[in-house]
C-alpha positions in Angstrom: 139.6 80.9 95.3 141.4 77.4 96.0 140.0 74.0 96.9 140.1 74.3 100.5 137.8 77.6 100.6 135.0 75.5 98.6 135.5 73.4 101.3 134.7 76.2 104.1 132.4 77.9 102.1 129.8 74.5 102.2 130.7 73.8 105.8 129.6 77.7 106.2 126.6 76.8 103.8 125.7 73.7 105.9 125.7 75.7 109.2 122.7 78.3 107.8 120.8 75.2 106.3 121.2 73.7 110.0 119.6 77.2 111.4 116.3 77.2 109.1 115.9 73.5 110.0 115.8 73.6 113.4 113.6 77.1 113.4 110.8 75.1 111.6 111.1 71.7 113.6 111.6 74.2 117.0 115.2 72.1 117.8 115.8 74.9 120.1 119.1 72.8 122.1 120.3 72.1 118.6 120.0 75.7 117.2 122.2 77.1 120.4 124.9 75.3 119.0 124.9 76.9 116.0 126.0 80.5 117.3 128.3 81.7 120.0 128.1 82.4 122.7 127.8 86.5 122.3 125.9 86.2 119.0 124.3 89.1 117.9 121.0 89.3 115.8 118.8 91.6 114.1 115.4 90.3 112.4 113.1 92.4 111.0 114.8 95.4 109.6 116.2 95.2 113.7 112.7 95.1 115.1 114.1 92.3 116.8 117.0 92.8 118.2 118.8 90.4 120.8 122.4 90.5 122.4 123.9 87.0 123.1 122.7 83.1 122.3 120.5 82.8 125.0 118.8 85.8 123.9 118.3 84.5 120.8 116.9 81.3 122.0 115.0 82.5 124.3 112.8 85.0 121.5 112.7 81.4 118.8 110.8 79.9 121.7 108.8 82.7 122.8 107.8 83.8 119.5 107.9 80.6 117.3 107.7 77.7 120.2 103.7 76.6 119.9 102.8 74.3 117.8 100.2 75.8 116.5 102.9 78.4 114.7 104.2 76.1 111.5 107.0 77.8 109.5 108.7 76.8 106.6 112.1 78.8 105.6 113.9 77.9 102.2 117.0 80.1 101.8 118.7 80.0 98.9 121.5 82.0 96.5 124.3 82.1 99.4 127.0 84.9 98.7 129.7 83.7 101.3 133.0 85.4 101.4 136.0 84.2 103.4 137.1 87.5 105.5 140.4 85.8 107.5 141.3 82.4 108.3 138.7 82.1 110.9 136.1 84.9 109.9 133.1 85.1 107.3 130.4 87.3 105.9 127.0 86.0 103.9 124.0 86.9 102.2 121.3 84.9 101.9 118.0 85.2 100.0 115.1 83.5 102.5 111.5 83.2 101.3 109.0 82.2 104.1 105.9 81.3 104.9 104.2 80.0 108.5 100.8 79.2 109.3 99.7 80.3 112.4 96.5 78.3 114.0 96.2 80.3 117.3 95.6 83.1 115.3 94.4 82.3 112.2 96.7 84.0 109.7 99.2 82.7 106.6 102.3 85.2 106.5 104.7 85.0 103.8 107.4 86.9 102.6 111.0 87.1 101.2 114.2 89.0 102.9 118.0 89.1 102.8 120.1 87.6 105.4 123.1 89.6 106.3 125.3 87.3 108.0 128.7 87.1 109.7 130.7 84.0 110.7 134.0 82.6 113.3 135.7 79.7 112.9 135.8 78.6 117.0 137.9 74.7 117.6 137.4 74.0 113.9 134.2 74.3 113.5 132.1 77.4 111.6 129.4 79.5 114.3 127.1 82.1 113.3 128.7 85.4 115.3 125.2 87.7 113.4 122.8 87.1 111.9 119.6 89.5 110.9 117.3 89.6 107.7 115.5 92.8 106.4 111.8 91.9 104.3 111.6 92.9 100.7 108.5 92.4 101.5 105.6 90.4 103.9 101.7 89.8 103.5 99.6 88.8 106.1 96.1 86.9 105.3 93.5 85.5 107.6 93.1 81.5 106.6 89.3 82.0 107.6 88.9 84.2 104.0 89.4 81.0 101.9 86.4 78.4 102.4 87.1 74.9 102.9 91.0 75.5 103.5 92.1 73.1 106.0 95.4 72.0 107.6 95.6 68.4 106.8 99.3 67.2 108.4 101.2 68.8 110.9 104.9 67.4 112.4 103.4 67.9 115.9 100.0 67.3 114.9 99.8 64.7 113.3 103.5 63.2 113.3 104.2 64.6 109.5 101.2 62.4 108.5 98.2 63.5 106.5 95.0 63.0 107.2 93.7 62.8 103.9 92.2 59.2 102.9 94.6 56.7 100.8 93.3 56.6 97.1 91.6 53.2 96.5 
């Protein structure tokens, strides 16, 4: 491996960061830029499946776009390996965890990304992406007394409600 792969291999890196970012703060103009323009994806084992990036956009707004659906994804352990010049693959380890108001569940889980990547004009773009779960737990929030959610990015502009300490 030489210098100048490191070098694609964080670009690559910084592209998926990009994508889990802009899932949890719903930058849905910004994600699009991320893949091309016949992305592929398949979430969820495939559950999910969508053909092309407005596809894809269009099910991150549909199913993640209300504010009262707050995810948090933290991926982690990249295995990227440079295919070509211009092509990629990755795996990536992704543990998650959203709060969903509307209907009054925490889901959390872990999965494996299986990724693959095009060098387009310079600049890295996710041409697949899809995750299946090692596993995924549902539990209503109303089951634990006195839980509350105290600071929201919508909500409450990232600030909690909590009082200051004197």
């Amino acid at each position: 491996m030489t210098p100048e792969d490191l070098v694609e291999i964080e670009m690559i890196k910084r592209i998926k960061y990009a994508y889990f970012r802009c899932i949890d703060l719903k930058q849905w103009d910004e994600i699009a830029e991320l893949f091309v323009p016949e992305a592929t994806c398949a979430y969820s084992g495939g559950a999910y499946s969508f053909e092309g990036r407005d596809a894809i956009i269009e099910f991150f707004v549909k199913a993640m776009g209300r504010e009262s659906f707050l995810s948090s994804h933290k991926a982690h352990h990249p295995e990227i390996d440079l295919t070509g010049p211009d092509t990629a693959s990755g795996v990536w380890a992704l543990e998650d965890w959203v709060i969903d108001t509307q209907w009054e569940l925490d889901i959390r889980g872990a999965s494996f990304y299986d990724d693959r990547y095009v060098k387009r004009d310079g600049k890295w773009l996710i041409l697949h992406t899809g995750y299946r779960r090692v596993f995924e737990e549902m539990e209503p929030r109303g089951a634990r007394p006195g839980l509350q959610l105290t600071a929201s990015w919508w909500g409450t502009d990232g600030r909690s409600s909590l009082p200051a300490p004197d």
